[in-house]
C-alpha positions, 0 to 999 in steps of 0.5 A: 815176080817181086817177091819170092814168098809170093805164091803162083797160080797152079796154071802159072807153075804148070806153063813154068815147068811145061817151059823148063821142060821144053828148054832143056829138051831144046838142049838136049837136041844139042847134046848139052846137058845142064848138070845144075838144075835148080831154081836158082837158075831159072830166071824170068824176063821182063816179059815173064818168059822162063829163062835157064841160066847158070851153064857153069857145069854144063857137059856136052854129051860125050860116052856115058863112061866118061861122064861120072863124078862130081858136078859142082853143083849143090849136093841136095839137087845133084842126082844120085848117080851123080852123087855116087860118082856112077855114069850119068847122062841127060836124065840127071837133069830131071 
């Protein structure tokens, strides 16, 4: 992928976002959640495999009532409980 303008086939974006899925998931499995979902950190090898980057803000799960406030992530893709400062856990991610 050269170009960021350059479109992607439908099955292209569907095995992108089957891989993001099952990489967070693999996360998941480890109590990790990413806090900063966005394009930006989803990078590709050379070989055209979907790789998640950007583990800045990552939190390992801990009780829900501790994990509130602010991510460090960029507004538009923090989700609203996030944004409200509320209690959060891995469906932020989403």
């Amino acid at each position: 992928m050269k170009h960021a303008e350059s479109k992607l086939a439908y099955k292209d974006v569907v095995s992108f976002a089957l891989a993001m899925a099952r990489g967070l998931s693999h996360l998941y499995l480890f109590g990790i959640i990413h806090r900063d979902v966005k394009m930006e950190n989803m990078h590709f090898d050379g070989e055209g495999t979907l790789k998640i980057a950007g583990f800045g803000v990552v939190r390992i799960k801990a009780d829900p009532k501790e994990m509130t406030g602010k991510t460090g992530s960029a507004p538009m893709y923090m989700a609203p409980e996030v944004l409200k400062g509320k209690s959060y856990n891995y469906k932020c991610d989403v």
